[in-house]
KOLDO-392296 format. One record per atom (N, C-alpha, C, O, CB): residue in three letters; x, y, z. Coordinates in steps of 0.05 Angstrom, whole numbers, plus 5000, padded with zeros to 4 digits. Glycine has a CB too. Layout:
BEGIN
ALAXYZ ...
***
This chain:
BEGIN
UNK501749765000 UNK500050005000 UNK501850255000 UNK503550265018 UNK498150005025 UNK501650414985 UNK502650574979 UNK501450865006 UNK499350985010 UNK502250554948 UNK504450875018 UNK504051015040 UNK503051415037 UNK503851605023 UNK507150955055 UNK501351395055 UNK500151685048 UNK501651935069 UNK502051925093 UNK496451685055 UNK502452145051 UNK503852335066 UNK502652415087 UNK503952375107 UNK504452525053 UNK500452525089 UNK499252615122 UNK500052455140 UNK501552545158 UNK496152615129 UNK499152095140 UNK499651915161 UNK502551895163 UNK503551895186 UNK498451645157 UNK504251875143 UNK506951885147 UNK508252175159 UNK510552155168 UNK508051805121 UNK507352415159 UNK507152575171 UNK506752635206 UNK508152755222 UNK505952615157 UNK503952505209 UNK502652525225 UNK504752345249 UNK505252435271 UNK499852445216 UNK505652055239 UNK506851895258 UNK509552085264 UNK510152115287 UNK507451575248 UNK510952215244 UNK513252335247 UNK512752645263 UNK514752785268 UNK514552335219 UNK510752715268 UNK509652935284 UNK509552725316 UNK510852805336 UNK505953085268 UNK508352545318 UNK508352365339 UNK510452325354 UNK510852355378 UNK507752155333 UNK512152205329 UNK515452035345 UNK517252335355 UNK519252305369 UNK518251815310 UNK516352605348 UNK517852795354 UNK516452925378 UNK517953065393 UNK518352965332 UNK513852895384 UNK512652995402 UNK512952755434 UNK512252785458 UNK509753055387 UNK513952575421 UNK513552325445 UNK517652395451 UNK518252445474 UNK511951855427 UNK519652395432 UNK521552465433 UNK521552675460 UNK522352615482 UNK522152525409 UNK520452945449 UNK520253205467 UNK519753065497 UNK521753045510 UNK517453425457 UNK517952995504 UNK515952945521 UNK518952715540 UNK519652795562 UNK512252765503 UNK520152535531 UNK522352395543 UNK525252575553 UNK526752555572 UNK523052175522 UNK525152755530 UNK527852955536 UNK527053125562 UNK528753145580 UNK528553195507 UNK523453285564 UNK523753355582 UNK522953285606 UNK522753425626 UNK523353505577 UNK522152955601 UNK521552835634 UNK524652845645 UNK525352905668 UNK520152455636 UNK526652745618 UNK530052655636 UNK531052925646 UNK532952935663 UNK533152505609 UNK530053135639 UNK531453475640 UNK529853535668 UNK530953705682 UNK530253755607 UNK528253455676 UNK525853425706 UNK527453295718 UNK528953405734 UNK522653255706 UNK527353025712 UNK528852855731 UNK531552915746 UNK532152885769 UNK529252635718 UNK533053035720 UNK536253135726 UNK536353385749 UNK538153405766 UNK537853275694 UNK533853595747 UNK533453835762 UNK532053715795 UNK531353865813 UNK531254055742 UNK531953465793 UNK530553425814 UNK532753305827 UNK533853345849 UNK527953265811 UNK533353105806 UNK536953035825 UNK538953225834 UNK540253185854 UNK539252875808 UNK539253385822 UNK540753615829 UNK540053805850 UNK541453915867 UNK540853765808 UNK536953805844 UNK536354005878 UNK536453835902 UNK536653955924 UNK532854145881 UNK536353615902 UNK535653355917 UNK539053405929 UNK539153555948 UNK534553005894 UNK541353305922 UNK544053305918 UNK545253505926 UNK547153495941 UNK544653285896 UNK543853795913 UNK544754035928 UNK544454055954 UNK546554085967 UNK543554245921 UNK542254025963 UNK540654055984 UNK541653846005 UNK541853916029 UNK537754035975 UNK542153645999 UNK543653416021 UNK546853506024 UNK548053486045 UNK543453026007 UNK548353625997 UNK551653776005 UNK550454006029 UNK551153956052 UNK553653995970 UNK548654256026 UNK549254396034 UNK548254276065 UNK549754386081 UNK548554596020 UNK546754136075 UNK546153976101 UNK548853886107 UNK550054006125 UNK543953716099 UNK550053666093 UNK552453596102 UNK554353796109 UNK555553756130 UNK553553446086 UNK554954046092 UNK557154246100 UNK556454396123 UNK558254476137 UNK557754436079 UNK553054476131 UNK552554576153 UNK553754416180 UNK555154546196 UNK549854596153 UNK553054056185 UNK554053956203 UNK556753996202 UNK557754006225 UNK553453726204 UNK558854036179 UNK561254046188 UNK562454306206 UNK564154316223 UNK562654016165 UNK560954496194 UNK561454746198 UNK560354756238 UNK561554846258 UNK559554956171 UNK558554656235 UNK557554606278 UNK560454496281 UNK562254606294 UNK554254266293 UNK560454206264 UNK563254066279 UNK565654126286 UNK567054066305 UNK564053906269 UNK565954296265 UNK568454616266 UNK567754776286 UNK569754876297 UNK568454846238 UNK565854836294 UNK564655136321 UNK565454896345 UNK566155006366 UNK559555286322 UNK565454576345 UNK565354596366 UNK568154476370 UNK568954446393 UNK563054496378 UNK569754406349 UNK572754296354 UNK574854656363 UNK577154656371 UNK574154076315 UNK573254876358 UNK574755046359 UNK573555146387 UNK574555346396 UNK574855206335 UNK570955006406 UNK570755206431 UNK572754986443 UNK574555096454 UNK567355276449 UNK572854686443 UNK573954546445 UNK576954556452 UNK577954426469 UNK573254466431 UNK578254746432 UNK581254886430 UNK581355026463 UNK582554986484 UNK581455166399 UNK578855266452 UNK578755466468 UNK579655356503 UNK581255436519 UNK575555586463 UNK578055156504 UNK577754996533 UNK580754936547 UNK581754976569 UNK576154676528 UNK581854796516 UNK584754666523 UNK585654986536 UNK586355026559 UNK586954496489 UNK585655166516 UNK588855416525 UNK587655486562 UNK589055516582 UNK588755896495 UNK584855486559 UNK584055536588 UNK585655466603 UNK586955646614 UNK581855436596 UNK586155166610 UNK587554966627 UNK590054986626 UNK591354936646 UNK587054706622 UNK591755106593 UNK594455096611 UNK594455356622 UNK596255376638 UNK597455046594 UNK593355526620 UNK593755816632 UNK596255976618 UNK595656076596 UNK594355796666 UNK599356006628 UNK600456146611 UNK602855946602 UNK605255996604 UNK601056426621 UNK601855736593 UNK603655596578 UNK602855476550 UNK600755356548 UNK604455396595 UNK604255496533 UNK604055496504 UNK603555136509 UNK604354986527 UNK607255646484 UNK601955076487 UNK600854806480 UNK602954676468 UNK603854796448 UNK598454816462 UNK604054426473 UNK606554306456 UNK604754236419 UNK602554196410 UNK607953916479 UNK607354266411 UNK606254306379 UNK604754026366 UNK603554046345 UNK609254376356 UNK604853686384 UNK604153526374 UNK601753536380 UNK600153496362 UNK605353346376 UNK600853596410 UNK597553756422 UNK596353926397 UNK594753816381 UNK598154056453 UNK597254176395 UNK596354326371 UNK595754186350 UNK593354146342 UNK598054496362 UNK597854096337 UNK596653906310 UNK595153746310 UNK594453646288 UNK598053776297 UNK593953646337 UNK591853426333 UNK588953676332 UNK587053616318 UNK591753146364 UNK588953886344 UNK586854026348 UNK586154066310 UNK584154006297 UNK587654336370 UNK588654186303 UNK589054316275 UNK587754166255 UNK585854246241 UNK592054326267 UNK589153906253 UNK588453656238 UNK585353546236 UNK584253416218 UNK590153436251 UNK584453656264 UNK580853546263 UNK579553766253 UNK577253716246 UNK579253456295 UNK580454076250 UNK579654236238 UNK579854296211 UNK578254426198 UNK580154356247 UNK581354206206 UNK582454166173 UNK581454016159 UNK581254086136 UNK584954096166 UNK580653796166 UNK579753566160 UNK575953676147 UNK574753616127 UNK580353356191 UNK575153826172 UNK572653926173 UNK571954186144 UNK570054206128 UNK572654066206 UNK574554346149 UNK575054546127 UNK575054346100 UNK573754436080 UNK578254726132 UNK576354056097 UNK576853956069 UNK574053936055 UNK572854036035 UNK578353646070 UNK573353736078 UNK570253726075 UNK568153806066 UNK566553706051 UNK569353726086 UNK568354096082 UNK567354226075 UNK566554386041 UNK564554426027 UNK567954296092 UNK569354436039 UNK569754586006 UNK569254395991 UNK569554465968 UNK572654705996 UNK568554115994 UNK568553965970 UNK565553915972 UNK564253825953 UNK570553695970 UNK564053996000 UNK561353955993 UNK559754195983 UNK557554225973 UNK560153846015 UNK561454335988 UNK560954705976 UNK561954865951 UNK561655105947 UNK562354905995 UNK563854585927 UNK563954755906 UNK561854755886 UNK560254585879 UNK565954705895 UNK562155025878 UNK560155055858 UNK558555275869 UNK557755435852 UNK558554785852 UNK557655335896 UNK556255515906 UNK557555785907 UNK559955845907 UNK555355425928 UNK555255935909 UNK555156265910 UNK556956245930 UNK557056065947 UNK552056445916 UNK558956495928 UNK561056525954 UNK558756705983 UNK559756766005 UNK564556795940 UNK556456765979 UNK554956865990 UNK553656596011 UNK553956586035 UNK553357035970 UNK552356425997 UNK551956226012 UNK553956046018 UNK553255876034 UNK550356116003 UNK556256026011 UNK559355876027 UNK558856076051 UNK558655966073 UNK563355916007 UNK558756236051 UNK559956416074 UNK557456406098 UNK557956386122 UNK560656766061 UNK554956416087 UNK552756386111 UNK552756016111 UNK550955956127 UNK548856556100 UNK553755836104 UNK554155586106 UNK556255606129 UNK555555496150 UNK554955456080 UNK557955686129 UNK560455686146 UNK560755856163 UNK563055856171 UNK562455716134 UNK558756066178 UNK558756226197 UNK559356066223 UNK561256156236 UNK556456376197 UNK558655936229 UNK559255856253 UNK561455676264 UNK561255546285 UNK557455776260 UNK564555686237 UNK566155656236 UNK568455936239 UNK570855936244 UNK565755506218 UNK566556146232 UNK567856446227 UNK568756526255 UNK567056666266 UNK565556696215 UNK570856486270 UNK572556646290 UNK572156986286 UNK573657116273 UNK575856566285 UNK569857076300 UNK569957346301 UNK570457486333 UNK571057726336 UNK567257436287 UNK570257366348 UNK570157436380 UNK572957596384 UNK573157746403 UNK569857136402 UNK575057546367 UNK577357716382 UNK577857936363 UNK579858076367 UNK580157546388 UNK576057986342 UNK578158186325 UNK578158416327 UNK579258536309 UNK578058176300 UNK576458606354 UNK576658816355 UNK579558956379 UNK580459186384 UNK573758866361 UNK580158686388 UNK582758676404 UNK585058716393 UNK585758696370 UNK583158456414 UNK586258796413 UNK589358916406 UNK590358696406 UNK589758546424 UNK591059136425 UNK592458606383 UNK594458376383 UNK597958446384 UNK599458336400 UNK593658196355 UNK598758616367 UNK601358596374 UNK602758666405 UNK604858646417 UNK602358766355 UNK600458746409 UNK601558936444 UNK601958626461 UNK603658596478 UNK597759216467 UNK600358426454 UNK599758196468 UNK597658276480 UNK597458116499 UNK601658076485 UNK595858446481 UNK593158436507 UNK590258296492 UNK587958366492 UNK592158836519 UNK591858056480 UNK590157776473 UNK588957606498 UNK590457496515 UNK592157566456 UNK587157586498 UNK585457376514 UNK586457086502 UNK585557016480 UNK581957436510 UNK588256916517 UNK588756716501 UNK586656586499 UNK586956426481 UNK590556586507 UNK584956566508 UNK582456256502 UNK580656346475 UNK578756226465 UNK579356206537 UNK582156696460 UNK580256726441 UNK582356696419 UNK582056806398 UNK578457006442 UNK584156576424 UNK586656566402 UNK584456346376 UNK583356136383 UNK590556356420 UNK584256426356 UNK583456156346 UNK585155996341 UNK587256036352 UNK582056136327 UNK584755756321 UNK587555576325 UNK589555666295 UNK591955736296 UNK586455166324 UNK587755636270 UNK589655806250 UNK592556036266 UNK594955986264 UNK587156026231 UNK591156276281 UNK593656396289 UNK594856256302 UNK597156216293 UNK593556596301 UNK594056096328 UNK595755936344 UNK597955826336 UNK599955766349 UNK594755766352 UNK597255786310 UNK599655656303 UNK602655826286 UNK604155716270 UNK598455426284 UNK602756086295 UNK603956256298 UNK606356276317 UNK608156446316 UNK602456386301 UNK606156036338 UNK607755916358 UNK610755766338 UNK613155786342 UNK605555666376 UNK609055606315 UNK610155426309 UNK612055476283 UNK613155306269 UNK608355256307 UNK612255776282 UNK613355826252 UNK614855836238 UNK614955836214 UNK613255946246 UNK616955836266 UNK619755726263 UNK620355376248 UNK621955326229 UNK620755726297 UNK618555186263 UNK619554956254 UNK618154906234 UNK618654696223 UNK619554746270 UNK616655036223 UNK614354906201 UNK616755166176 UNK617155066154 UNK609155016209 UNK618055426182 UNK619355456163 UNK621955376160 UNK623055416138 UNK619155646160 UNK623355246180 UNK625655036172 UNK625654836154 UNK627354786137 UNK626254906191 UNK623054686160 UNK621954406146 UNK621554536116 UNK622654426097 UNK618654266160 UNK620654676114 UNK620254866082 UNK622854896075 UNK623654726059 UNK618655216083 UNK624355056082 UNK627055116074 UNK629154926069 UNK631154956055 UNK627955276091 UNK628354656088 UNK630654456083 UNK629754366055 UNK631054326034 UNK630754186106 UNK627254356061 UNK625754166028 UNK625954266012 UNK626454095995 UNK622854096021 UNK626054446003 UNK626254715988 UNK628954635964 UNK628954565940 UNK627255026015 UNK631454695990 UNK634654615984 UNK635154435979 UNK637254425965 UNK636354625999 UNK633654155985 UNK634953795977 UNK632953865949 UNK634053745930 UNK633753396006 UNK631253965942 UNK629253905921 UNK630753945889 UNK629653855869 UNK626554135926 UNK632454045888 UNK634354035865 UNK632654295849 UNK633954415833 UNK634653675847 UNK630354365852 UNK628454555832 UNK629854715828 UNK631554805843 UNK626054675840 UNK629054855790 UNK631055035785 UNK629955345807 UNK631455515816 UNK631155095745 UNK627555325810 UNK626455535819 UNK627055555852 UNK625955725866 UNK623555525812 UNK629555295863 UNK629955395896 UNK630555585897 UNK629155655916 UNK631555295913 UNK631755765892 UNK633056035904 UNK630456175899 UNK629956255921 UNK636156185889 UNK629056235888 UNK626856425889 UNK623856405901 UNK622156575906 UNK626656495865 UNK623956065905 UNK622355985934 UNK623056085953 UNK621456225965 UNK622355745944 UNK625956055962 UNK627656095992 UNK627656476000 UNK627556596021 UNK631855955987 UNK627656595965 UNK627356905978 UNK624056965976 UNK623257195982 UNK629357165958 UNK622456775969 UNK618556745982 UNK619456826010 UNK619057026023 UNK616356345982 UNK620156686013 UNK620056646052 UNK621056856064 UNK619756936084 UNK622056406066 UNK624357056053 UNK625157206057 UNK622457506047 UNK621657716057 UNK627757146046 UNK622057396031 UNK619257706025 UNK617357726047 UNK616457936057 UNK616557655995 UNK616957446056 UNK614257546090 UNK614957616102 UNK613557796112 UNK612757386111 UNK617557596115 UNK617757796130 UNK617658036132 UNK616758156152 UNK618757776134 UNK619158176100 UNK619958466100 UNK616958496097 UNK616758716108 UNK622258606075 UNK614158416090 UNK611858456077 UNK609958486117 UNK608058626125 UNK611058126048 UNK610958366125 UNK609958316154 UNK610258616167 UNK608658746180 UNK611858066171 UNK613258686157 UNK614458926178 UNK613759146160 UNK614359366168 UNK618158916186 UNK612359126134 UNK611859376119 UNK608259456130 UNK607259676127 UNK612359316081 UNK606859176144 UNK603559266153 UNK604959286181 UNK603359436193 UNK600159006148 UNK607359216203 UNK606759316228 UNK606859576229 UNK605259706242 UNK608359216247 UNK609459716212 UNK608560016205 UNK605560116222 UNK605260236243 UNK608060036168 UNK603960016205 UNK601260176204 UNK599860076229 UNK597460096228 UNK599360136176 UNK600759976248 UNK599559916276 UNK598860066288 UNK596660026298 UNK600759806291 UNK600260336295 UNK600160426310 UNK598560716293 UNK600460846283 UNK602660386325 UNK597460776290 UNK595761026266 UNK597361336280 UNK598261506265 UNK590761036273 UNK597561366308 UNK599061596317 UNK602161626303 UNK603461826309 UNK599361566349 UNK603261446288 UNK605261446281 UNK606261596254 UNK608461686247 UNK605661226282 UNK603761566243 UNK603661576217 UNK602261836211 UNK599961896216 UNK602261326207 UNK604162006199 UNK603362266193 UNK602562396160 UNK603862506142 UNK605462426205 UNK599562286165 UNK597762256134 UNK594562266145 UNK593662226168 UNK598461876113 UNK593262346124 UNK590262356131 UNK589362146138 UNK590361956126 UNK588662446113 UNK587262086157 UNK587261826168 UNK585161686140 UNK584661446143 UNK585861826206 UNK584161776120 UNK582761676094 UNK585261496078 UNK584761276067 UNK581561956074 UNK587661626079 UNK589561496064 UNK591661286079 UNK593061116069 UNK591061716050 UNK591361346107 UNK592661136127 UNK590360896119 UNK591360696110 UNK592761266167 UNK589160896120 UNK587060676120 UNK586760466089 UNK586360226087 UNK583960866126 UNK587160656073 UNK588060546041 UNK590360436044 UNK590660216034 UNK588460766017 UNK592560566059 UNK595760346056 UNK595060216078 UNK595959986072 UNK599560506059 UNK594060206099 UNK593860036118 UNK593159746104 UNK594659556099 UNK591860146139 UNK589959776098 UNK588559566077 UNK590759376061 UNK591459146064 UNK586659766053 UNK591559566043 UNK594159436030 UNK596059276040 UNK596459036034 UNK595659596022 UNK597259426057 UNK598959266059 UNK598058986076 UNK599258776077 UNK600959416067 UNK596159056086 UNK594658816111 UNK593858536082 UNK594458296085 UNK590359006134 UNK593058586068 UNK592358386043 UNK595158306027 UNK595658106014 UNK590058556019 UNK596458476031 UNK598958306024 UNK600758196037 UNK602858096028 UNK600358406012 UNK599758206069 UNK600658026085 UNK599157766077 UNK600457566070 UNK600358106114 UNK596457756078 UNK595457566076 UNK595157406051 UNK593957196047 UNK593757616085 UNK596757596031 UNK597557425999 UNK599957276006 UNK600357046000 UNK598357645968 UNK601557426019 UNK604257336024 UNK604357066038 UNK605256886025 UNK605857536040 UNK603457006065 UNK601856766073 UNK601056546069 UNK601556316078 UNK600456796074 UNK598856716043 UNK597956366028 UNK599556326004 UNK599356105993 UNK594356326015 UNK601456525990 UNK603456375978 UNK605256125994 UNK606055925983 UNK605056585970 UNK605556206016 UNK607856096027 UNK606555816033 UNK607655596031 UNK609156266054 UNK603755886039 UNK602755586053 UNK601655326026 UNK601355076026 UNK599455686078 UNK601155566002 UNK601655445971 UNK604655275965 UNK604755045955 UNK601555725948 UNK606555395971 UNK609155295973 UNK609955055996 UNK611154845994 UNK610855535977 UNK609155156011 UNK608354796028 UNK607354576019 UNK608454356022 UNK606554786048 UNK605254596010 UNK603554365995 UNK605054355978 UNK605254115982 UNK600654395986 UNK606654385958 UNK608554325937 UNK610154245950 UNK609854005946 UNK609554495921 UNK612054275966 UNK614254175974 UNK613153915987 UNK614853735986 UNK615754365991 UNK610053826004 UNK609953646015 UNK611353606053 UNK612353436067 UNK610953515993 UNK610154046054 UNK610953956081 UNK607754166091 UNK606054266077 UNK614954066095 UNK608354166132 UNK605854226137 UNK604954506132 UNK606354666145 UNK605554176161 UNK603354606120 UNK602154936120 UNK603455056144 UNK604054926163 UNK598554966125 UNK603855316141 UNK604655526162 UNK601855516174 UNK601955556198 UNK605955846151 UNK599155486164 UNK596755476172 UNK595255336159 UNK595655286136 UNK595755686174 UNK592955236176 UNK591954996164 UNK589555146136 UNK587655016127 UNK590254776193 UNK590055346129 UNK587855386110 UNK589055656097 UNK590555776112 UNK584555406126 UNK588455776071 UNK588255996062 UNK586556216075 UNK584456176086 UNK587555956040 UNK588056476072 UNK585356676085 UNK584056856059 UNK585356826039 UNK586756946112 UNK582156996057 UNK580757116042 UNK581757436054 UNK581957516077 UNK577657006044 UNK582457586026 UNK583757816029 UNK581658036027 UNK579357966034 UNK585957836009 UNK582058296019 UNK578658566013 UNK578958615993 UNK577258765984 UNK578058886029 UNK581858535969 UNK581958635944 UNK578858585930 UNK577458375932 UNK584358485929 UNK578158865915 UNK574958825908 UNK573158805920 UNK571158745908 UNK574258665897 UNK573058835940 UNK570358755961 UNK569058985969 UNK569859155985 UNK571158605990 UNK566458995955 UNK564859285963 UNK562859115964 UNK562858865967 UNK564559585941 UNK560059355962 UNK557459195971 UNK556559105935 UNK554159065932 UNK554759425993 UNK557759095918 UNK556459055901 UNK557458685895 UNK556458535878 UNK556859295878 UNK559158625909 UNK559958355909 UNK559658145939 UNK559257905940 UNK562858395899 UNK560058305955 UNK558958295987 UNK555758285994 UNK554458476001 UNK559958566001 UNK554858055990 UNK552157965994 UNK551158016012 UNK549258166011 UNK551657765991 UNK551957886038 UNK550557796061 UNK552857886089 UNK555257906084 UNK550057426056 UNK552157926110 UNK552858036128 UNK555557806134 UNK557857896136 UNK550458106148 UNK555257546137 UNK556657326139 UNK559557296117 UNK561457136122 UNK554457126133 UNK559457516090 UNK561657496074 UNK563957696088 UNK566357626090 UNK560857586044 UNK562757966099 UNK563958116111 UNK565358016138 UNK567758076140 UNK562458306114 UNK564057856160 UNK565157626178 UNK566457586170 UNK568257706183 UNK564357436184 UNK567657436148 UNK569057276144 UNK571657346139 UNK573557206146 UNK568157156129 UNK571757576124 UNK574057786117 UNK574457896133 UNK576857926138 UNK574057966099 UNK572758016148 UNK574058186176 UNK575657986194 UNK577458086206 UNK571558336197 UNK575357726199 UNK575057486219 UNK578757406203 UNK580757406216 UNK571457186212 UNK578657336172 UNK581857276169 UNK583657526172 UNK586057496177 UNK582457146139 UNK582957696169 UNK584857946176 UNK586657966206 UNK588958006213 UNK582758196177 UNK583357866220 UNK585557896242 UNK586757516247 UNK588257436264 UNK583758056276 UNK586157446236 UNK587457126238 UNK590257176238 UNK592057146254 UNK586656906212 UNK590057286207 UNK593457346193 UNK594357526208 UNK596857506209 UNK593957486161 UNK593257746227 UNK594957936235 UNK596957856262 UNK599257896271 UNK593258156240 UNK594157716268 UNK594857476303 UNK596557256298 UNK597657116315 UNK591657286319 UNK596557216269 UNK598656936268 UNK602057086268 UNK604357006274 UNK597856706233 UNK600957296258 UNK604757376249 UNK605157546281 UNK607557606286 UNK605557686209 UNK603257606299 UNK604257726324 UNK605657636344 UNK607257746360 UNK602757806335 UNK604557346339 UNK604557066351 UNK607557046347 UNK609157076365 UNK602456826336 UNK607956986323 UNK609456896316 UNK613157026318 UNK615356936323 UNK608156866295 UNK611457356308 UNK615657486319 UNK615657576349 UNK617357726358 UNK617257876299 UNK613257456366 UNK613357576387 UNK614857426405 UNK616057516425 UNK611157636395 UNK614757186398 UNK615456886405 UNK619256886409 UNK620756806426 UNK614156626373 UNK619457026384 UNK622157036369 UNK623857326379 UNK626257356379 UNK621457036332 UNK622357476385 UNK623257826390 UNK625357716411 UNK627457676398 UNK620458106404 UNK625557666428 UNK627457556451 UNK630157476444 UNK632057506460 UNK626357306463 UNK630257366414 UNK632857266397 UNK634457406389 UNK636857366386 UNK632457156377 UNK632557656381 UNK633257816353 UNK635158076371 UNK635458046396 UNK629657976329 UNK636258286357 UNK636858556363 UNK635958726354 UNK636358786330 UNK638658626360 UNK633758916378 UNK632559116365 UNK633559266343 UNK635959306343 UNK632059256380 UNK632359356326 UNK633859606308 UNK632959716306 UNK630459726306 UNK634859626288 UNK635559996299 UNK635060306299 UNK632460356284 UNK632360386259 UNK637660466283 UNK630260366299 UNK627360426284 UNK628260646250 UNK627360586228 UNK624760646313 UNK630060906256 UNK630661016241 UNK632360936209 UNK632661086190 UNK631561126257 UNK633160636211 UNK634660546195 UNK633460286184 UNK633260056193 UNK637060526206 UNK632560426159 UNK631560136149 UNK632059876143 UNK630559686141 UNK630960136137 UNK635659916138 UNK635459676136 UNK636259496154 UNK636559266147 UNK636259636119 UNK636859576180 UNK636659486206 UNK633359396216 UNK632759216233 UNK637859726222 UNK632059516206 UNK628659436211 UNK628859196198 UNK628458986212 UNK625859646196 UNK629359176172 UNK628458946155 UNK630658656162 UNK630358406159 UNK628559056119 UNK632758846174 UNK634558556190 UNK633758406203 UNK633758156201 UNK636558586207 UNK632158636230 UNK630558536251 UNK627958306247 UNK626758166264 UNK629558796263 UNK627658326225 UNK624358176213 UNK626057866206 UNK625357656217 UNK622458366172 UNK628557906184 UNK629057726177 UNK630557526204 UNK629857286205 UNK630357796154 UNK632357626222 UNK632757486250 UNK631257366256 UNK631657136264 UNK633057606270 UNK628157506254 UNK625457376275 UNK625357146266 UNK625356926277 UNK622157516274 UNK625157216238 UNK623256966222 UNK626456746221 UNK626356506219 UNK621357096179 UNK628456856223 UNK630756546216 UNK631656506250 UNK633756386253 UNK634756636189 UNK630456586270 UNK631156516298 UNK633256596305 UNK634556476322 UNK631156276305 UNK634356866289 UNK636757026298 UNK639856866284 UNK642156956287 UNK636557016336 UNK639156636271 UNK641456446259 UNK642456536244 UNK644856516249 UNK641056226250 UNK641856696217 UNK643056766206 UNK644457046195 UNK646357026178 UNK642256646199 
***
């Protein structure tokens, strides 16, 4: 029988309409798995983020008890290690999301209780140290271990790893400058612009270094990257919780490096504040334990 165009038509209007009809049940199905999926990561990253609030009051408890004695570094790293662990976790159940909702996901991981405190003076409340700075204690041996690895690694690029390390410091002693705002004789609009600055390039300087750890295959100067203010106004700043978060590593980074040459100042020889490059000696002493 000689086939008639309408019906041969008509079935081929069919097989395309029954086609449609399968593409967009599987395009349903996929949006349902996906919200389904979303929705169970972002549950899971919330529990981590409690589990993080409470391994860090947890910390808090320990510094209580020794009172004024520093935590031995194998103590610390177990605190560190259950927090890190929580942080891994976390970002892997959180990529892909708005940095607006990472950040209200992770509030109750956000260390904000100390950052309106004075840190280089030392009039830190130790039980509000969080543990990232804490480990500002340790900076010495975690940058030996870098530097040895560094030197056996044969890389053509060792010598310009080894002066990475030499840059945090001078980069450390170019934001303590701006500590003290009476010092500094400029409008306090433009103290506040180099302040900013240079405070974010402490905290670039930082996570380079702790980038350079993970390459070499030794431990972070800190167990995590911090988030800097380059760009951050309200047109990218969502939610009250993004601002937390940046205000909260600022002073992490500021408390980790206070921690850290304060530990060391005892080694070093003051220098002629007037002479710079006696200042920048003094930084590099701190950070090499006066050795070299």
């Amino acid at each position: 029988m000689k086939e008639s165009k309408h019906f041969s038509t008509s079935l081929g209007d069919r097989d395309n309409d029954r086609e449609k009809r399968v593409k967009a049940e599987e395009k349903s199905s996929t949006l349902s798995f996906d919200f389904f999926a979303d929705a169970r990561r972002r549950n899971e990253a919330r529990e981590l983020a409690e589990a993080g609030q409470e391994i860090r009051m947890g910390f808090r408890e320990s510094l209580r008890e020794l009172g004024d004695k520093v935590m031995s570094q194998e103590e610390y790293e177990d605190w560190e290690n259950d927090l890190a662990e929580c942080y891994e976790e976390m970002q892997e159940n959180t990529a892909g999301m708005r940095p607006e909702v990472v950040a209200k996901i992770e509030s109750p991981m956000t260390d904000i209780a100390f950052r309106e405190r004075k840190t280089v003076s030392g009039d830190v409340e130790k039980d509000l140290v969080p543990i990232e700075a804490y480990a500002g204690h340790y900076m010495r041996e975690r940058i030996t271990d870098l530097r040895e690895k560094i030197e056996d690694s044969g890389e053509d690029d060792a010598e310009a790893c080894v002066a990475q390390i030499e840059s945090f410091y001078e980069t450390c002693l170019k934001h303590s400058e701006f500590l003290n705002p009476e010092s500094m004789n400029m409008p306090s609009e433009i103290y506040e612009q180099r302040r900013t600055k240079a405070h974010n390039e402490v905290i670039k300087a930082l996570n380079a270094l702790n980038d350079l750890c993970r390459r070499f295959d030794v431990c972070p100067l800190t167990l995590r990257n911090f988030e800097d203010t380059d760009g951050a106004n309200g047109e990218n700043l969502h939610v009250q919780e993004q601002v937390d978060r940046k205000k909260a590593d600022r002073g992490m980074v500021e408390l980790y490096y206070s921690i850290a040459f304060k530990d060391l100042a005892e080694k070093a020889t003051p220098p002629d504040l007037e002479d710079e490059f006696q200042k920048v000696k003094y930084f590099h002493e701190l950070g090499n334990d006066g050795g070299d």
